[in-house]
C-alpha positions, -999 to 999 in steps of 0.1 A, spaced: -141 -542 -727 -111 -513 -722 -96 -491 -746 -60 -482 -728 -56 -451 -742 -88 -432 -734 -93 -443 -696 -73 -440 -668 -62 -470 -648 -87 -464 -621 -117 -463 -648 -101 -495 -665 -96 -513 -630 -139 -506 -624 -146 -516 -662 -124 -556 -658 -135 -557 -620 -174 -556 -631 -169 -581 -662 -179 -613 -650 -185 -620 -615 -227 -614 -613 -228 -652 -632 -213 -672 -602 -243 -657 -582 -282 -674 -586 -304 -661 -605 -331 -656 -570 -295 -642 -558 -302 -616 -582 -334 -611 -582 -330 -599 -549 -301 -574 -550 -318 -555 -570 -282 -542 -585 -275 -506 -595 -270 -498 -626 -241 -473 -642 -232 -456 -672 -194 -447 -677 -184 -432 -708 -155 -445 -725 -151 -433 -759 -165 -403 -787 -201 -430 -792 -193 -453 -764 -207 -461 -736 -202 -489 -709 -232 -500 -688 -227 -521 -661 -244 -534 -632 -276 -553 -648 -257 -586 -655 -229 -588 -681 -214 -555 -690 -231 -538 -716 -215 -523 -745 -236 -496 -756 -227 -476 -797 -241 -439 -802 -260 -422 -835 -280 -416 -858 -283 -448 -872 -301 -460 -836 -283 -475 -803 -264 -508 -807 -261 -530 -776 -237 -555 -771 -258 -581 -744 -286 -571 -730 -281 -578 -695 -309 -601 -669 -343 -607 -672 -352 -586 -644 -331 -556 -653 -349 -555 -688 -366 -525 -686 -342 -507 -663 -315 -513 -691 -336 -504 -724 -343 -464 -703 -307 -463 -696 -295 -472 -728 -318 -447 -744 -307 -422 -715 -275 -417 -734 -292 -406 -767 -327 -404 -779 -324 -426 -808 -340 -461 -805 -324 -495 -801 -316 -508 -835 -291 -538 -830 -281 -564 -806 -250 -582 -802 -248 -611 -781 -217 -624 -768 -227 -659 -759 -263 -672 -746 -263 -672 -708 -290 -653 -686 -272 -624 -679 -263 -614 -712 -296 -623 -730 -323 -608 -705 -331 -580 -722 -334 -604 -751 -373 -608 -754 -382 -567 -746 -355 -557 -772 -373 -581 -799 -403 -572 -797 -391 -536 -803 -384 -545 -834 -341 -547 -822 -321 -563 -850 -302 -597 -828 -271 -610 -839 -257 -639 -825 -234 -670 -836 -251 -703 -847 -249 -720 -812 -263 -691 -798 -293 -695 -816 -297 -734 -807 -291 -730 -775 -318 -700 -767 -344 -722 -788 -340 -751 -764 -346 -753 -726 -312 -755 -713 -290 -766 -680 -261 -752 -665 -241 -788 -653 -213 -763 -633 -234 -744 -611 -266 -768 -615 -291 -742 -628 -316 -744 -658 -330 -716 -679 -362 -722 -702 -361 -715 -740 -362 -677 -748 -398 -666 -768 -387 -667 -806 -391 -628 -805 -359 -631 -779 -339 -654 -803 -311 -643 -833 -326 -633 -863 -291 -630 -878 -267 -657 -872 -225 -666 -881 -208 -694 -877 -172 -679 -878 -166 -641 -887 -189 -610 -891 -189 -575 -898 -208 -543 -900 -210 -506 -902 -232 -486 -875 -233 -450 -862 -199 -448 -887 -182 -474 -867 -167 -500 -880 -178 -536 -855 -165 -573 -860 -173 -601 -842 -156 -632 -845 -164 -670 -828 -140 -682 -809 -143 -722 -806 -157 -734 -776 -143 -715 -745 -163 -705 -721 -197 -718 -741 -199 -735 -770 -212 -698 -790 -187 -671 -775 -184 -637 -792 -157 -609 -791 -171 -575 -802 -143 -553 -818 -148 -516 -822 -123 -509 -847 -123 -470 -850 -121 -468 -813 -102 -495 -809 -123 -510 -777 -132 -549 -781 -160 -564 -754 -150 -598 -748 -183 -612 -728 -176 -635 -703 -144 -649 -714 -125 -626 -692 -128 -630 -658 -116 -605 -633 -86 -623 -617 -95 -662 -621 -98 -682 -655 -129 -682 -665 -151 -714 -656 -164 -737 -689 -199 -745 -688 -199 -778 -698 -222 -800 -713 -232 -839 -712 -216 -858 -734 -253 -872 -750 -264 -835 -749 -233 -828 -771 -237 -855 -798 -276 -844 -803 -257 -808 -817 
């Protein structure tokens, strides 16, 4: 998530560098590093969060916060003060980029708040349904329907927030099988979830072949 003219190379090289590296660690890995979390500003409404997850894209105003993923379980709360740190206006949307743990832990707090969560259609399945991780061998149990997409896509979306224009747009099957970029257009800043990986390709998180046909 960068916008090259706003941020100096050394603010870009700590926004790419944090992107997505926390997934090839365990969950327990997690849950006992206890990570920091940061705020870095990087536009007018903008505002990068990073160090409860996935990088967290988080929109400004006075139509309520926007989130772009909502970072681990176990960071839930820590991320919901911080995002409200930055304005006291309440969370009104979430975006998710894709459905893994570290983008979708906040998922469950943030619905029961009454958060708007927009995801694409595989996102949806794949949160309603106990799933496993065949790369790294890990399992995840199905998120509580308040957790889940209430507003789905299956290729393009768009929407006006905070007087921001924001698409998001499916890509086919990359990294997941549901992966989201987030385009700011005004400010020109996309958040591209965990298809960019900070200097190796990101991995595919496969699937059996039987698991496959059931979708």
């Amino acid at each position: 998530m960068f916008h090259m003219s706003r941020i100096t190379r050394r603010e870009l090289f700590q926004i790419v560098s944090s992107v997505a590296p926390a997934f090839w660690l365990t969950q327990n890995g997690y849950a006992q590093a206890q990570p920091a979390i940061h705020l870095l500003r990087i536009g007018d409404k903008l505002t990068l969060l990073s160090g409860a997850g996935g990088n967290i894209a988080i929109l400004q105003g006075k139509d309520g916060l926007l989130l772009v993923d909502s970072g681990l379980p176990q960071t839930a709360e820590a991320v919901d003060t911080k995002a409200r740190s930055v304005a006291a206006v309440p969370i009104a949307i979430l975006i998710n980029t894709h459905f893994h743990f570290d983008h979708v832990g906040g998922n469950e707090r943030m619905g029961r708040e009454g958060v708007r969560i927009i995801a694409h259609d595989n996102v949806l399945r794949r949160l309603s349904t106990p799933q496993k991780n065949a790369f790294m061998n890990m399992e995840a149990p199905a998120l509580a329907p308040e957790g889940r997409p209430k507003t789905t896509f299956s290729n393009t979306g768009q929407l006006t927030h905070n007087g921001e224009k924001i698409t998001y747009k499916y890509l086919p099957p990359a990294h997941t099988d549901g992966d989201t970029t987030v385009h700011f257009t005004n400010a020109n800043i996309f958040h591209a979830g965990d298809l960019l990986f900070n200097g190796m390709y990101p991995f595919i998180d496969y699937w059996p072949a039987e698991i496959s046909k059931a979708w």
